[in-house]
C-alpha positions in Angstrom: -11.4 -2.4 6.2 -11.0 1.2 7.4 -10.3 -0.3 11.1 -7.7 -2.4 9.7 -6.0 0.4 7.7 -6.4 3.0 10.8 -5.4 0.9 14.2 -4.3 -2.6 12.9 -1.7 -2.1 10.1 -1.1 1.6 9.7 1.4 2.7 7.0 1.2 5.4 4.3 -1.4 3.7 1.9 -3.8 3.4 4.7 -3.7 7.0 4.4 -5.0 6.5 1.0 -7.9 3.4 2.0 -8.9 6.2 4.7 -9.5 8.9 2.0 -10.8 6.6 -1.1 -13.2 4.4 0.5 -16.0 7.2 1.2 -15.5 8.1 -2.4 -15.8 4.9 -4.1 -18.4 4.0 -1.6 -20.1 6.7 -3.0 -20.0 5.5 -6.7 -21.4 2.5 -5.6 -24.2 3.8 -4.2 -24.8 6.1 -7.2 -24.7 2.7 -9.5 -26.5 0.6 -6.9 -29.7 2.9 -5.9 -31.4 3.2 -9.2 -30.7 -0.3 -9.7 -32.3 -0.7 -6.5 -35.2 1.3 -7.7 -35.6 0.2 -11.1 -35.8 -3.7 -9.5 -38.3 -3.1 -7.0 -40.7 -1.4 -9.1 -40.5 -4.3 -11.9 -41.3 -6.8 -9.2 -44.2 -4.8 -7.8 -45.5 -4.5 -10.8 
């Protein structure tokens, strides 16, 4: 998605993709990692 917004179709929201796609990628993986945790210690145990 960032490669599309950079070289592909450039305009001024890609600006915006480029700059809020770290961020919310971060989010996720602040959701998705004790998720992560939390399900592999119930199925080891």
């Amino acid at each position: 998605m960032l490669a599309d917004a950079i070289f592909w179709h450039s305009d001024a929201q890609g600006a915006i993709a480029v700059v809020l796609t770290p961020v919310l990628q971060g989010v996720a993986f602040l959701i998705a990692a004790p998720l992560a945790w939390w399900a592999g210690r119930r199925m080891r145990g």
